[in-house]
ZAMARGU-4260 file (C-alpha; in steps of 0.2 Angstrom, whole numbers, plus 5000, padded with zeros to 4 digits):
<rodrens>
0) 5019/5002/4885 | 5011/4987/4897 | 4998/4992/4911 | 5001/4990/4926 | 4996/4974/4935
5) 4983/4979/4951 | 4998/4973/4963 | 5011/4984/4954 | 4998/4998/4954 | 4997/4995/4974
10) 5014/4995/4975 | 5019/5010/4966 | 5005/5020/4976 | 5007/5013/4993 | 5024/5018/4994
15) 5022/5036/4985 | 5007/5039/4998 | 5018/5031/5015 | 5031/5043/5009 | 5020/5059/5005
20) 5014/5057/5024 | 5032/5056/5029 | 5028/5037/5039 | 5041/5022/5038 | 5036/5006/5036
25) 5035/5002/5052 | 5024/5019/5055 | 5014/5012/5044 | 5013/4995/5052 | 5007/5002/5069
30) 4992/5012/5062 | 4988/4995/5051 | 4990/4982/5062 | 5000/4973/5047 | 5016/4966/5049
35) 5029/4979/5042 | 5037/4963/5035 | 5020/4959/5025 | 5017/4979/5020 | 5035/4978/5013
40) 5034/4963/5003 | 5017/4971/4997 | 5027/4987/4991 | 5041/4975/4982 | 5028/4965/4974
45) 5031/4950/4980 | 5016/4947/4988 | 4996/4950/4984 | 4987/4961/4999 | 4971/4953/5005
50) 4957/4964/5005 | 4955/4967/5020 | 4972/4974/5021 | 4969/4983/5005 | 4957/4993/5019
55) 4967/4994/5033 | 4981/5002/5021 | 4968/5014/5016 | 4963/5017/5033 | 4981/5021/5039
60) 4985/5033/5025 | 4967/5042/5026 | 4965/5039/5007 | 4948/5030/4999 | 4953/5011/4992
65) 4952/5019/4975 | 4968/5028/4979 | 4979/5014/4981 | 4974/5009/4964 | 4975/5024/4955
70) 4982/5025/4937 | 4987/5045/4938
</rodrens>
């Protein structure tokens, strides 16, 4: 089986981390300051996260960077 790509790797944890903490997207969106347009195309893939709203996704989930990233 393939690895995961970084942005599929956000993807699938974004979304299993926003659900865990019961937030909507647009929950989400208000403790980010990102568009819920932008964090939704981020959880679908079709579009790359800056860094800088790599950390603001961190921030608003109260999880390190790493988390959004991890494998397990």
């Amino acid at each position: 089986m393939k690895p995961l790509s970084a942005r599929e790797l956000l993807a699938r944890n974004l979304r299993r981390l926003r659900e865990e903490r019961g937030l909507s997207i647009d929950d989400l969106a208000r403790l980010t300051g990102i568009a819920a347009r932008r964090i939704g195309a981020i959880e679908a893939t079709a579009a790359d996260a800056h860094l800088d709203e790599v950390g603001l996704i961190a921030l608003g989930l109260g999880v390190r960077i790493a988390a959004l990233f991890a494998t397990e």
